[in-house]
Structure formats: C-alpha cells, structure tokens
C-alpha positions as CSV (number, residue, x, y, z in Angstrom):
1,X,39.1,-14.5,-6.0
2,X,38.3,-13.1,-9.3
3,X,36.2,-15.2,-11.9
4,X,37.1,-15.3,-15.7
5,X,34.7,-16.0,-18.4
6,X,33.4,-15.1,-21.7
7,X,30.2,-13.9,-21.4
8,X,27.8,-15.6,-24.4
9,X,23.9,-14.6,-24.5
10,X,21.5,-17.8,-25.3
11,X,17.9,-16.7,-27.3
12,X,19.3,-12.9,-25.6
13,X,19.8,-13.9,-22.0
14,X,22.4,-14.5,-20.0
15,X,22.6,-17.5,-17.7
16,X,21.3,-16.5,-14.1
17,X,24.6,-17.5,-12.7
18,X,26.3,-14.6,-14.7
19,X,24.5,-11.8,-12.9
20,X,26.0,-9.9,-10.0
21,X,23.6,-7.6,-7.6
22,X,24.3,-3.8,-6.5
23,X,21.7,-2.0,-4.2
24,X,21.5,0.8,-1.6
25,X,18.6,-0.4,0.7
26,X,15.8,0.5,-1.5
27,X,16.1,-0.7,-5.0
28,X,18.2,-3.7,-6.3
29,X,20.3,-4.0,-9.8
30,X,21.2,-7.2,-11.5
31,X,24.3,-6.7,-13.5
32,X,25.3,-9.0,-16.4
33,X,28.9,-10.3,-17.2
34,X,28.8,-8.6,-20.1
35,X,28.3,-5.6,-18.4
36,X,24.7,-4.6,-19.2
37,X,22.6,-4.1,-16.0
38,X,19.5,-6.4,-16.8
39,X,17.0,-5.6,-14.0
40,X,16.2,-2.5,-12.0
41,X,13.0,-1.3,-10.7
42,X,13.2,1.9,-9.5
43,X,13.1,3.8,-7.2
44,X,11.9,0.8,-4.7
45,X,12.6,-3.0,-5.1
46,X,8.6,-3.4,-5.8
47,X,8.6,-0.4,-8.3
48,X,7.7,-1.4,-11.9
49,X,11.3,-2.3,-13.7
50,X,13.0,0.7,-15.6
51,X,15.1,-1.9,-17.1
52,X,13.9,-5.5,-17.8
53,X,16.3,-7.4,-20.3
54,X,15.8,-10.5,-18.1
55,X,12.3,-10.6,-19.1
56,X,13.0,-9.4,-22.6
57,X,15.6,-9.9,-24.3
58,X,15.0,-6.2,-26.6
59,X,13.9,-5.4,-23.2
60,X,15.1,-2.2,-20.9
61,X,18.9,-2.2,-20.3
62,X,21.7,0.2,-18.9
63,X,24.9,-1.4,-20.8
64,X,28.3,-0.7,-20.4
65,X,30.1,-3.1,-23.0
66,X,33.4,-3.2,-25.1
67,X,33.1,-3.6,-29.1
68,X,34.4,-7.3,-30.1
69,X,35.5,-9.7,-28.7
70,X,36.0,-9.6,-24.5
71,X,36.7,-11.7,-21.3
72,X,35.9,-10.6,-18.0
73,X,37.2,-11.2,-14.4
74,X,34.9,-9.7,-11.5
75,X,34.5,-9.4,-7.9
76,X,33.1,-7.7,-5.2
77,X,35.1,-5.6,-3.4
78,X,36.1,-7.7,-0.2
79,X,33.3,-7.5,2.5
80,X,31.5,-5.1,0.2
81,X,28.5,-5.0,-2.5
82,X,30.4,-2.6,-4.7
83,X,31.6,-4.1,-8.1
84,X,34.6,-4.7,-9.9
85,X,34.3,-6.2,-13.4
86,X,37.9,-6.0,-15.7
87,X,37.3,-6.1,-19.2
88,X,40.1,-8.2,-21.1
89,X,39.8,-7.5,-25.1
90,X,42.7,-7.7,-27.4
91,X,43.3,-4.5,-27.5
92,X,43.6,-3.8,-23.5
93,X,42.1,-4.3,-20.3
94,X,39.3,-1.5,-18.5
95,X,37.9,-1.8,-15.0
96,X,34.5,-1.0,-14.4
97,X,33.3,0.1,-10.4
98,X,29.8,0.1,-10.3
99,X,27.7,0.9,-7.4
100,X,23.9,1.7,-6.2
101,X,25.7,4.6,-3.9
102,X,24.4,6.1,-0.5
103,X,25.4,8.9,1.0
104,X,26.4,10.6,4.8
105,X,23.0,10.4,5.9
106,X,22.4,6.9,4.4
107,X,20.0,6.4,1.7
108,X,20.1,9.4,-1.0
109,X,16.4,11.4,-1.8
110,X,17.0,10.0,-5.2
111,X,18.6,6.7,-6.7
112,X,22.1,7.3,-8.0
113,X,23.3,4.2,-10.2
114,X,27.0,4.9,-10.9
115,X,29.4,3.4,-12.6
116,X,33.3,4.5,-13.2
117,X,35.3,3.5,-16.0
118,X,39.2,3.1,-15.5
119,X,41.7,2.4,-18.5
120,X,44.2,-0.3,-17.1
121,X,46.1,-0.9,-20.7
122,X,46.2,0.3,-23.7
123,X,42.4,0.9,-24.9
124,X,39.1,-0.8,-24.7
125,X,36.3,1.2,-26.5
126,X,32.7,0.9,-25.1
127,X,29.4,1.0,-26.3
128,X,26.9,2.3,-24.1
129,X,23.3,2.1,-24.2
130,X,20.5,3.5,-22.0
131,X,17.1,2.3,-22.9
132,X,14.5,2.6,-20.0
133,X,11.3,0.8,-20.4
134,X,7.5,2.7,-20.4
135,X,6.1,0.2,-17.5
136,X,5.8,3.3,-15.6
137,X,3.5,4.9,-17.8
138,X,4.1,7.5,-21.2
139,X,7.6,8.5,-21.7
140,X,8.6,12.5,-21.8
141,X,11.7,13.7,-23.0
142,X,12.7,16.9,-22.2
143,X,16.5,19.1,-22.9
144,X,16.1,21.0,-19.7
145,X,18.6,23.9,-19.0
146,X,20.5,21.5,-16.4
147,X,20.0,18.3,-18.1
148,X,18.7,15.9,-21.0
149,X,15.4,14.9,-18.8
150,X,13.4,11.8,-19.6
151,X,10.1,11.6,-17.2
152,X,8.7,8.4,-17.2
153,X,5.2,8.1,-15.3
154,X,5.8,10.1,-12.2
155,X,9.9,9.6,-12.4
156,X,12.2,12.0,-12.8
157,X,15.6,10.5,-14.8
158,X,18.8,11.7,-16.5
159,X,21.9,10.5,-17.9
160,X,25.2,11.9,-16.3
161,X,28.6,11.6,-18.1
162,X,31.7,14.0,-18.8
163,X,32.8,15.2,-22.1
164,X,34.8,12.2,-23.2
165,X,31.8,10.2,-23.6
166,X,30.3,11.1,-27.0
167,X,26.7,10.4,-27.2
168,X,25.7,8.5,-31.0
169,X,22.0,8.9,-30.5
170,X,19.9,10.6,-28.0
171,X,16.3,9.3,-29.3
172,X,13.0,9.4,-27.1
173,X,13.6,6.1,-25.3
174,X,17.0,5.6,-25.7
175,X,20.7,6.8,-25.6
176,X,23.7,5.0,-27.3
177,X,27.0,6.5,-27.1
178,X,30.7,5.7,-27.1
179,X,33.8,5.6,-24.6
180,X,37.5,5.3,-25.3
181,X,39.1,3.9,-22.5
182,X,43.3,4.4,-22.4
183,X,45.5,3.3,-19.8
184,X,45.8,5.4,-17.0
185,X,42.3,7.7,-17.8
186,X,39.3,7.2,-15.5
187,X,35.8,9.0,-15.6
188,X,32.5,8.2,-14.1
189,X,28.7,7.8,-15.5
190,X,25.7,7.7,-13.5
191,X,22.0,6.9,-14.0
192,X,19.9,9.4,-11.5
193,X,16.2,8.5,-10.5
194,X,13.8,11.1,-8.5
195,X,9.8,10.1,-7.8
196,X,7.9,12.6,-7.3
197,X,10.5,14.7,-6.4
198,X,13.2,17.3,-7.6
199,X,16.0,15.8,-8.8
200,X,19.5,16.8,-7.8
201,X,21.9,16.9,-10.5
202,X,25.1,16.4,-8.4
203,X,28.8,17.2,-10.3
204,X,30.3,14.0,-11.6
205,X,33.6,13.7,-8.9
206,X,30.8,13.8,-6.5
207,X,29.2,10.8,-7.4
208,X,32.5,8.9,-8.4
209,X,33.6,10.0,-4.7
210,X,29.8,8.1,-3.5
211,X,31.1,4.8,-5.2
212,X,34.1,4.7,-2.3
213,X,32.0,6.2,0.2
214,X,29.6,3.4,-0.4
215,X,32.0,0.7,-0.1
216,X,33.5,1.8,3.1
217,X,30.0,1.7,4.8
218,X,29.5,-2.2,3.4
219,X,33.0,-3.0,4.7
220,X,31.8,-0.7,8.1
221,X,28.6,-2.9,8.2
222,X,30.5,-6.5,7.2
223,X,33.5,-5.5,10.2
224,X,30.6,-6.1,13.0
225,X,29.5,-9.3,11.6
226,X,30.3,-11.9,14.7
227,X,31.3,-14.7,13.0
228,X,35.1,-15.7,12.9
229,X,35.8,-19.4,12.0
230,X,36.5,-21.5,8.5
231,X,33.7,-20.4,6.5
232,X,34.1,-16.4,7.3
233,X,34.4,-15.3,3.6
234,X,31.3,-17.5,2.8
235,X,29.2,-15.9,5.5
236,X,30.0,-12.3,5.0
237,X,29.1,-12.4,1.4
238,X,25.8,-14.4,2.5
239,X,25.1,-11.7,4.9
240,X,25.9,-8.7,2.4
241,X,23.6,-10.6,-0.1
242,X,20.5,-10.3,2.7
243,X,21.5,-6.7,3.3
244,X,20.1,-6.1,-0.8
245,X,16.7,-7.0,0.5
246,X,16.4,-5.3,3.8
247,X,14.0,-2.3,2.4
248,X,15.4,0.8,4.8
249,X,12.2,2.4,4.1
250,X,10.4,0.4,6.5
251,X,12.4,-2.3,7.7
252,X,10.2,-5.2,5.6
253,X,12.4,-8.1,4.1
254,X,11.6,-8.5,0.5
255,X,11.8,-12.4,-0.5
256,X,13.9,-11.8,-3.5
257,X,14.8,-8.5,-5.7
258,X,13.1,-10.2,-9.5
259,X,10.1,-11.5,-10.6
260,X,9.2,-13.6,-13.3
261,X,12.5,-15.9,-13.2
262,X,11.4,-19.4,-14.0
263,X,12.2,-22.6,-11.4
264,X,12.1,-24.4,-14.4
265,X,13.1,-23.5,-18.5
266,X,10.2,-23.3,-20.1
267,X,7.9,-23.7,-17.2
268,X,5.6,-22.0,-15.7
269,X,6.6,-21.4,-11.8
270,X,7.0,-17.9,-12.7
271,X,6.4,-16.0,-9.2
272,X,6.7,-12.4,-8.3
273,X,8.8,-12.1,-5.1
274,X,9.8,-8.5,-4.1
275,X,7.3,-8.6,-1.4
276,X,7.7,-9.5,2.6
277,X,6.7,-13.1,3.2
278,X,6.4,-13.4,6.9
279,X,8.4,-17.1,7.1
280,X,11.1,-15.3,5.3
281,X,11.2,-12.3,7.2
282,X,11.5,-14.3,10.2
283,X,14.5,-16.6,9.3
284,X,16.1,-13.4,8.3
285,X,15.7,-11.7,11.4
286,X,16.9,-15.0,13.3
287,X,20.4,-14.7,10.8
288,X,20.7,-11.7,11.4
289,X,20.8,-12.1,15.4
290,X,22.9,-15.0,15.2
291,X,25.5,-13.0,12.6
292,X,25.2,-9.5,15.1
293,X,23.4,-7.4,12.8
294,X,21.3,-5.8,15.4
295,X,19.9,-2.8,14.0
296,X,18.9,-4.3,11.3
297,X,17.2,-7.3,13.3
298,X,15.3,-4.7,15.4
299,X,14.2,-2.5,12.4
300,X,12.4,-6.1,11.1
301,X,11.0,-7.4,13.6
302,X,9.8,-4.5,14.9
303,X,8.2,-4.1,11.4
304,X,7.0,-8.0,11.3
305,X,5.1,-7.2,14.6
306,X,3.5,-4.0,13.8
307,X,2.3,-4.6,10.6
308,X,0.8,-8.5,12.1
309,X,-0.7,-6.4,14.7
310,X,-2.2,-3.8,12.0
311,X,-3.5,-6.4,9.7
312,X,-5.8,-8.5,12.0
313,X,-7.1,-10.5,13.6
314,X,-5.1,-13.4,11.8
315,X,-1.8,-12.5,9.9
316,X,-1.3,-13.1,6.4
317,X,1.1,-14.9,4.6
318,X,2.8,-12.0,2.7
319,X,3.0,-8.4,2.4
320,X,3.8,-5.3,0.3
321,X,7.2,-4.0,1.3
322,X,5.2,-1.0,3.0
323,X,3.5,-3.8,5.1
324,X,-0.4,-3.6,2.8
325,X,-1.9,-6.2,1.0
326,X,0.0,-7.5,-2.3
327,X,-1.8,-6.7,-5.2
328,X,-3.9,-9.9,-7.0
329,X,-1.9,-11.6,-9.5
330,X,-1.4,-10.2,-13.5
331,X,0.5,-11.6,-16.1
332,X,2.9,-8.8,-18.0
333,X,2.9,-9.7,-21.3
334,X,6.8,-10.4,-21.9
335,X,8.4,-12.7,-23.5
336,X,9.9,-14.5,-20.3
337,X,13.4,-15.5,-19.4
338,X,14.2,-18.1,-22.4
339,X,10.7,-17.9,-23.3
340,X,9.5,-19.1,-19.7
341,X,5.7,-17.7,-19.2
342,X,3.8,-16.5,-17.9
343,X,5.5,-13.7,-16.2
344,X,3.8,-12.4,-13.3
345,X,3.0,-9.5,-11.5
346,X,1.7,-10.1,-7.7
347,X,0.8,-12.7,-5.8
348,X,-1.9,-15.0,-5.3
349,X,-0.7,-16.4,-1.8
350,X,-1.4,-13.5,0.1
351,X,-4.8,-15.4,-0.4
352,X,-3.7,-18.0,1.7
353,X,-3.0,-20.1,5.0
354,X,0.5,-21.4,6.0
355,X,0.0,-22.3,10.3
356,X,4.0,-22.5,10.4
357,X,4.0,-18.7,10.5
358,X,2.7,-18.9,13.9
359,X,6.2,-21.2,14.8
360,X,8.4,-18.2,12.6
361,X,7.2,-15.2,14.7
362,X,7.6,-16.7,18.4
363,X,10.6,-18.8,17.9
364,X,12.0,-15.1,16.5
365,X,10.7,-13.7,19.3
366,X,11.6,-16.2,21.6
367,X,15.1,-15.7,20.3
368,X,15.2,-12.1,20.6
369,X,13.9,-12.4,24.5
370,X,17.3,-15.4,25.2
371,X,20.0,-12.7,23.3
372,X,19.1,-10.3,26.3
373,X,16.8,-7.5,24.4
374,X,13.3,-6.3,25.8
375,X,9.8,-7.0,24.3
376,X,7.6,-3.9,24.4
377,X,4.0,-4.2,25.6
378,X,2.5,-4.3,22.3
379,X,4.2,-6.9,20.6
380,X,3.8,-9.3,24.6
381,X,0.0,-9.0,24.0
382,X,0.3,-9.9,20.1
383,X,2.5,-13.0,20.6
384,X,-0.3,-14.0,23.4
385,X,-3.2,-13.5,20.7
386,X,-1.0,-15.3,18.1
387,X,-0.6,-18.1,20.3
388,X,-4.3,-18.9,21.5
389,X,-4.9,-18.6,18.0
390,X,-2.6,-21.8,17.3
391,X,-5.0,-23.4,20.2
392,X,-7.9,-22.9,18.2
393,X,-6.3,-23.2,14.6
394,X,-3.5,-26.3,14.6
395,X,-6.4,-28.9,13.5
396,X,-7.1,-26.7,10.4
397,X,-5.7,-27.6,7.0
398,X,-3.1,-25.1,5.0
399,X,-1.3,-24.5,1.9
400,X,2.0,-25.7,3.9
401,X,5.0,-23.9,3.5
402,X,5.4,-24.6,-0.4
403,X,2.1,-22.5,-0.9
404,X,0.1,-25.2,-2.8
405,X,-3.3,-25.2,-3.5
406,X,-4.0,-28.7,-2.6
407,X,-5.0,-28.0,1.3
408,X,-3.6,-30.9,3.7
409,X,-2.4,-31.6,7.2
410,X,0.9,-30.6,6.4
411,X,3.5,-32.1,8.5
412,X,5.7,-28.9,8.7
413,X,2.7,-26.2,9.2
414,X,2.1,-29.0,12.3
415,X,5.3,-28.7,13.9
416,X,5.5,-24.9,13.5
417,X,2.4,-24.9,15.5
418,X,4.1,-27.5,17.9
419,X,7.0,-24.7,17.9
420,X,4.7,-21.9,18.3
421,X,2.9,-23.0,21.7
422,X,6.3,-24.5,22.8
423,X,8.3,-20.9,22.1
424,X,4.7,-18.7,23.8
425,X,5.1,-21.1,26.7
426,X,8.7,-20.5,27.0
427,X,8.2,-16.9,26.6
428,X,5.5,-16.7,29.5
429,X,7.4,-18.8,32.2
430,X,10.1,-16.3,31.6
431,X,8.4,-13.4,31.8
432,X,8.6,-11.9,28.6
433,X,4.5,-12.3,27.7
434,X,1.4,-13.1,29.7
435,X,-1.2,-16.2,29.1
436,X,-1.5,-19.2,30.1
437,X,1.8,-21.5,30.0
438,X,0.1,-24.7,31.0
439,X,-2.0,-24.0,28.4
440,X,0.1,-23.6,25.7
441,X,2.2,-26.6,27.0
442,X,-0.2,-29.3,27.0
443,X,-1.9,-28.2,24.0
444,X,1.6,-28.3,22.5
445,X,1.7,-32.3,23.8
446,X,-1.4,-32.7,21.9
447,X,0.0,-31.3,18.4
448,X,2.9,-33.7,18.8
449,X,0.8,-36.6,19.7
450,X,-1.4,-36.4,16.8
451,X,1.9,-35.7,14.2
452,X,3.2,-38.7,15.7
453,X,0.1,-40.9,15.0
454,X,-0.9,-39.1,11.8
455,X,2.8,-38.3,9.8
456,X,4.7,-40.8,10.9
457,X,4.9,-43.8,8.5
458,X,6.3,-47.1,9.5
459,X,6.9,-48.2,5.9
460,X,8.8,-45.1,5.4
461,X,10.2,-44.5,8.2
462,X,9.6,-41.1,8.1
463,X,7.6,-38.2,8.9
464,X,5.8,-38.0,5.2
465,X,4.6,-34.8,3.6
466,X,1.3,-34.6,5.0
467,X,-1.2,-36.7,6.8
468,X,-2.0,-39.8,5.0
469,X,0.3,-40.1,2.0
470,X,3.7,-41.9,1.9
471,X,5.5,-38.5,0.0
472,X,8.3,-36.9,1.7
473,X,9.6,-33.4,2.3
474,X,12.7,-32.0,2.8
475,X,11.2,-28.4,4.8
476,X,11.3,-31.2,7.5
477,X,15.1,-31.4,7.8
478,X,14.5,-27.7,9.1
479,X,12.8,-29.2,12.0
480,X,15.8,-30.9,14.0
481,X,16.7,-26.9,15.0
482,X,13.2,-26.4,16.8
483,X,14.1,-29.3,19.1
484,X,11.4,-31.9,18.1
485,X,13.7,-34.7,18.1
486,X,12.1,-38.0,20.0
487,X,13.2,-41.6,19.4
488,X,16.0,-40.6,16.5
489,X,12.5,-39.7,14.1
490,X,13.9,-36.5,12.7
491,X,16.9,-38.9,12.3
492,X,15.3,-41.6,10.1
493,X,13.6,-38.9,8.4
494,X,16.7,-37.0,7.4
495,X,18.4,-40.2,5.8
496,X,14.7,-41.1,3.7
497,X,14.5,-37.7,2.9
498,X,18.5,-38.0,1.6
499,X,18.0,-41.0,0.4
500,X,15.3,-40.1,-2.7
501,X,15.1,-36.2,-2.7
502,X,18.9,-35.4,-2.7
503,X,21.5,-35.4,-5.8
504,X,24.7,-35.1,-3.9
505,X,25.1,-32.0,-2.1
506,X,21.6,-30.6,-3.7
507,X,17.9,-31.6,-2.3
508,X,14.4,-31.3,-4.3
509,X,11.6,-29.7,-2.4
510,X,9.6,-32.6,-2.3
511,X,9.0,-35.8,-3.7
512,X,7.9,-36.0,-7.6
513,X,9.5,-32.2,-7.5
514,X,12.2,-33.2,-10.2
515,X,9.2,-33.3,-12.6
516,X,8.8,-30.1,-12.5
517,X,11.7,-28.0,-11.0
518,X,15.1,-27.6,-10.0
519,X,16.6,-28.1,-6.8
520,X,16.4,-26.2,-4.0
521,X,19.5,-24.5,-2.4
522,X,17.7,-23.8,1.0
523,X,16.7,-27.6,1.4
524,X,20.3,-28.4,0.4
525,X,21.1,-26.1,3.5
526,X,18.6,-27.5,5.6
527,X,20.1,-31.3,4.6
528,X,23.5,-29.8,6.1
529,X,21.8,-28.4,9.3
530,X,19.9,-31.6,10.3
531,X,23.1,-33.4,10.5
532,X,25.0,-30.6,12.7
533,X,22.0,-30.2,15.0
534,X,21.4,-34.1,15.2
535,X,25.3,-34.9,16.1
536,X,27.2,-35.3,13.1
537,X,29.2,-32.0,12.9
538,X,32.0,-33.4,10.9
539,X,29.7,-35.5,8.1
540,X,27.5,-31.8,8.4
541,X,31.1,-30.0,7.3
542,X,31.8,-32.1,4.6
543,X,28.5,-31.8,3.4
544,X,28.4,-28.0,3.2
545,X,32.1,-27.4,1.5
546,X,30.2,-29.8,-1.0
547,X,27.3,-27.9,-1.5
548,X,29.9,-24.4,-1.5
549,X,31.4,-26.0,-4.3
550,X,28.3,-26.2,-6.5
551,X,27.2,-22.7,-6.0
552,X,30.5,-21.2,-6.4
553,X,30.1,-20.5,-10.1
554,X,28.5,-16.7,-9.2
555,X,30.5,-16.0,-6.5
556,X,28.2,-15.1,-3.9
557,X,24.3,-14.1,-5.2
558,X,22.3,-17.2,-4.6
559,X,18.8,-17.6,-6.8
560,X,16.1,-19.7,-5.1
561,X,17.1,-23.4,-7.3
562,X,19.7,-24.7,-9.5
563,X,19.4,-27.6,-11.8
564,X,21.5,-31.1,-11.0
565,X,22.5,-31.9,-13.9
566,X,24.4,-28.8,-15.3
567,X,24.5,-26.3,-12.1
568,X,22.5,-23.6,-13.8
569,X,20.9,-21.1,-11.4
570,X,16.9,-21.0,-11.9
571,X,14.5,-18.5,-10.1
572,X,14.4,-15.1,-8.6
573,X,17.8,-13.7,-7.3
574,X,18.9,-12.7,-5.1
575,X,16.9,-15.1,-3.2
576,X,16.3,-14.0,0.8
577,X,15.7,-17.8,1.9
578,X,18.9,-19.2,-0.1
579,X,21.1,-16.5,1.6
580,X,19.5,-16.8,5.2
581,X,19.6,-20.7,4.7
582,X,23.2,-21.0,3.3
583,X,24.2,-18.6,7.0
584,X,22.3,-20.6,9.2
585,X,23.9,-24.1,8.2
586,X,27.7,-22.1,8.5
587,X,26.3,-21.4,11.9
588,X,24.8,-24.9,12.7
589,X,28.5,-26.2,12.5
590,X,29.8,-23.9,15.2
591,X,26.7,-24.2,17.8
592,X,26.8,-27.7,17.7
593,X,30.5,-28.4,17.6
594,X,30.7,-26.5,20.9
C-alpha cells in the first residue's frame, strides 16, 4: 500500500520515520522521502560514510529531488527491497526505482547504487546533487578518459548518467545537475564505488537491467520464506529488513546499518551499531530458522561459532563485521541528528561482560540440533567449553543485557545462564556435544534456586531488575520462550512489568527509562510474546495488530525506539533486534495457537 506525504526537513533533517533502506549484502543506504539518500558507508556497512546528511545536515548526500513544491507516494516493491517513490508536483508525476543492485554471481566487485527515473505525466524537473564526504581521507578529482573520477581515500567513484541529464556544476566535491522528466521517457543514474580495486564502468541499460535483476532475486529469496498465516505481509518485510544486515562477506549480523542516531532528541545515547553483537546475532539466526532462511542461518552461525572459538578463551560481547575487535570509542565531530551529540564512532562494550550470551549461543545451537541439521566437531567441543564456563562464571556480576556500567546480578544475564546449562545439557543427552549432563543440570537447579531467592520480590510480585532492588525490566518478558515458567512468576511478572513500563502497545526498557529515552519496539514485541507463550494467544494477537498499527507510519524499516507520545522513530535503523523481535512475536502466535 503506497504512503502519501509531504516530505518537510526540521533544523535539515528528516524525521527517522521518513527514511526507506536499499542494500545488496554489503553496504546499506537510507533514502529520504524527499528523495535524497542520507546515509551510505561504502563499500561495507562499517566503512566510514560517503554520505552522512543524517549526521549533518550540509552533510554528504546523493539527492534526486523535484524543484517546488512535491508529494510523494512510496513502496517497496512487493516481497522486495527495491524502491519505488512517485513524485506528485503540479506539474506531473515521476517514478523513481532505486536499488543497491547485485548481479548473476551475487554481490558485484564494486557497489553500484542505481537509480532510474520514469516520466509518468507531463513533466517533473529534478535537481540532482552528488556531494560525497572526505571521512575517507583527501579527495582527488580526476577527468579520466572513461570517466569523471573522484578518489576518495583508497576509493574509486564516478557518476554515471546519459545525455539528458545536464550537469550545472562539476566542482571537487560535488556535482549538481538537472533532469527533465516527460511522460513516457525513462533513463537511469548510478553512483559506482570500487576499493582498492579497478572500477568497471558498465553501459547504463546494463545497470538499469541490475535494478530488475535485483528485485527478482529479493522476491526469489522472500518466495521460500515458510510462513503462511494473517500476518504474512508483515513478516516478509521484517525478514527482508534483517536481510540489509546479513554482511555476505562473512556471514556476521551487523546490529543496525547507522550510527550516531539519538534514543533520545537532544540526548546523548548516541551508539555506533554496524558491528556483530553476539545476542543479536543469535536471535537473528533463531528468526531466520523459524522463517526457513537456511543458508543464511548456516552462514551465521557458522560465523558466530568460529569467530567465539578464535577469540578465546571467553567470548566477547561484540564484534567487527570481519569477526576482530571493534575499535575503542571516538566522537566524530558532527553536528548530530537535530543537534543530538556526541556522535560516535566504536564501541566501548566490546569492553564488557553480558553472561546471557552464554543462553544466546546454545539455545541457537540447541535449536539448530531439534530442526534436524548436524553440529561439526568443532563447534560440539566449543558449546562444551562455553558451558563449563557458565559453571564457573553464573555467580559473577555483568553489564546485563542493556550494557550498563553499573555491574549487578542481573536477573536476565541469570536466566541466560539458567538457559545455557539447560540447552548444553539438552544437547549432551541427545548426542549432539559431549560433557557432563548431570553436571550442567543440577548446576542449572542451583541458578534457578538462587534467582528465585534473590530476584524475586514479594512486594512486587515480580522478578525485579537485579538482585536487591525493587526496579523492573521488560528483557524479562523474553524469558517465558526459554521455558522458565514455575508457579505463574513469569506471569506476575509480565502484568507488573505492563503495568508501569508499557504505554499501550509500546514498553520502556526499564524502569525510570522514560527519563531518558524512548520506547523500545523489541520490548513491545517481547510484551506480545510473553502472552502467546504463557496462554493467551488471542489477548497476544490483539496486542500485536496494536503495536503493527504504531509502527506503520514507515512502512516496514524499524529503528531501535519510538517516542509515546507522538510515534516518532528514534535510534539507529534499520535496527537488527526490532526486526528479529517484531518476527518472533508473528511467530509466537502460530506455535502457541497450535
């Protein structure tokens, strides 16, 4: 269903919601409703950004916009990622295709960002405007034989367009020129990216051919998707959203394509996520079992296991999409989205402990083992080592799974090592691994003893945050999936945890979290889950065509939060968990109503 607005800019910037995402597997690109294409880092996710408006609003941009007055209508493509964006002026209407394209063999050598232009009626002249930012280093401009060449840092870039597109200005850093769309005329432009590497200047029908190439591999992909009840169009697009952030490369699962976006205007919860967080690699992999996107499962996980298993002897929290350490945090001196700062570069909680990864990797393994596939030698002994290490670990405090520096029995991080021992043990009596089951299972008793004596509060009635304090959390509504429901406590837990963290469909992280935040679409999830898995299928339903009502203003890419009050999008987008979350709770209903 197509969306009409008029796109406005506030302080430069467009409202989160207003972005739509193209990508190929290795790079992503955030494309405004106005048409300018905001964000892309180049040529990988994790690249420095070759456009950066978001950040800036006289920042790096690739826009394709009409002169006056406009409205738009967009969509994807149905069970694609390539674009559609109609451009209504007075004067006529244009349609825009725009695509991160691959090619026969998959992904391209280089990065080909095209976009085709198609007069609908009478005329719609565009401006367009090509102004690559210096982050990769100095800037080179170059009229080569075959092509006007900009080399930026070690990158290789040109501009491709036909004749009818007469170029105004083509300065050091940037190109402006115009186009005169009629009815019934239709060319193609492209942005081209090479690192390191000869760059292929390809003819022009070529390319425009890549953009339906492209979108009959999405629809290819999306067609063995195994999902077939009420919430189908909802799930494909969820599942075509995770695809952005599945880095073909090397199989990692980047947390979110941006950095920098602000959980809060004018705050300063401005994180850099295009790395692989090993919580969110693992609830991707488990989505993308449960939704029949095997390859791609197998590809992670067997990424997730052999770059734990490289790291030793413990794993970290997070890692670079090629599976090394993330660099330490910087700030980038930018003005911020709306003037949010810092922006920043890296990320300082590859510096620290979260147990509950020790539950993500063997409940994803143990999943893998029960949908009939094989776990290699390697990756038997490492889920053994992993799980000792929960023997000798679980009474240690962390940084929980909200990665906070004040270090506490976190309830959650406790139950994933519950989960962890409970999933090894499984795993062992069945055959997959070797070690001790016994072993695992009564140390697995002790973990839930001491959560039940420590995190349980009788005034609450609730499991609380952490050991000791009467705040609650709403990761703990994930919990009723692992199967750590006893004497209905997950249950009284879900209704405090509704009770004061949830606005309607929508749920904040944690209490006092309004203070200093938005809400957060995967707890919202979570909220919908932990009534489907704890018997209340139907209430679970209604919850989630609630919450699919709030988010439907950007048809489809999720950012991590969203205020309560007015429904704007906050954070970095597209955001892994959101997605992974928002498929998970469409499959809750259909698990637990069978």
């Amino acid at each position: 269903m197509l969306n009409a607005l008029t796109p406005e800019r506030s302080s430069g910037c467009l409202p989160l919601e207003h972005y739509a995402a193209i990508g190929e597997g290795r790079s992503v690109a955030l494309v405004g409703a106005d048409g300018s294409i905001d964000w892309w880092c180049a040529p990988d996710m994790d690249s420095p950004p070759l456009f950066n408006r978001m950040h800036d609003a006289d920042g790096g941009r690739f826009s394709l916009t009409p002169i006056g007055p406009f409205k738009v209508e967009r969509r994807y493509r149905e069970d694609s990622n390539v674009l559609e964006t109609v451009f209504i002026t007075d004067n006529g209407r244009a349609r825009v295709t725009e695509s991160l394209n691959s090619g026969a063999g998959g992904r391209l050598p280089w990065c080909e960002l095209a976009r085709r232009i198609e007069g609908l009626s009478g005329t719609v002249e565009f401006e367009i405007v090509i102004n690559p930012i210096c982050a990769q280093g100095k800037v080179r401009r170059v009229n080569h034989p075959n092509a006007a060449i900009r080399y930026i840092g070690e990158l290789t870039t040109t501009f491709c367009h036909p004749d009818a597109v007469v170029v105004i200005e083509d300065e050091y850093h940037k190109t402006s020129a115009r186009y005169r769309a009629e009815a019934g005329t239709r060319i193609c432009i492209a942005y081209l990216v090479a690192d390191k590497a000869p760059l292929a200047i390809p003819e022009l029908p070529e390319i425009d051919a890549r953009i339906d190439f492209s979108d009959e591999e999405w629809r290819r992909w999306a067609s063995k998707l195994s999902y077939e009840g009420p919430f189908r169009d909802d799930l494909v697009r969820c599942a075509l959203s995770l695809k952005f952030l599945l880095y073909s490369k090397t199989g990692a699962i980047a947390a979110a394509a941006t950095s920098g976006l602000p959980e809060r205007l004018g705050g300063d919860k401005n994180y850099d996520y295009r790395f692989a967080w090993i919580r969110d690699a693992a609830y991707t992999i488990k989505a993308l079992l449960r939704a029949g996107g095997l390859s791609e499962a197998i590809a992670a996980f067997g990424w997730l296991v052999r770059t734990i298993d490289e790291d030793g002897p413990t794993p970290s929290v997070v890692y670079t999409l090629d599976g090394g350490e993330v660099p330490d945090e910087e700030v980038i001196d930018v003005p911020g989205y709306k003037g949010s700062t810092p922006v920043r570069r890296g990320n300082r909680a590859k510096e620290q402990v979260q147990l509950s990864c020790y539950g993500d990797v063997l409940e994803t393994a143990s999943l893998f083992a029960d949908k009939g596939h094989v776990l290699d030698p390697r990756t038997g002994r490492l889920l053994e080592r992993l799980a000792d290490q929960v023997v000798d670990r679980w009474q240690e405090k962390d940084a929980g799974i909200w990665e906070l520096e004040d270090q506490q029995h976190y309830t959650f991080s406790k139950i994933g090592c519950w989960l962890a021992l409970d999933r090894a043990a499984h795993l062992a009596r069945e055959g997959h691994i070797d070690g001790d089951a016994s072993r695992w299972d009564a140390e697995r008793d002790q973990v839930s003893a001491w959560i039940d004596a420590n995190c349980w509060s009788d005034k609450r009635q609730a499991y609380t945050f952490y050991a000791g304090t009467e705040k609650l959390d709403a990761s703990l509504l994930l919990t009723t999936r692992f199967g750590f429901e006893h004497d209905d406590r997950l249950k009284r837990t879900r209704d405090a945890i509704e009770s004061e963290l949830a606005v309607g469909p929508l749920v904040y992280r944690y209490s006092e979290a309004a203070e200093e935040e938005g809400t957060f679409v995967a707890c919202a999830c979570w909220l919908v889950e932990a009534y489907a898995f704890l018997g209340e299928v139907d209430h679970a339903e209604e919850l989630l065509k609630s919450l699919l009502n709030k988010l439907g203003n950007n048809f489809g890419i999720l950012s991590e939060e969203m205020d309560a009050e007015t429904g704007e999008a906050l954070g970095n987008l597209p955001q892994g968990l959101s997605h992974l979350a928002l498929l998970h709770a469409i499959y809750s209903l259909q698990e637990n109503r069978s």
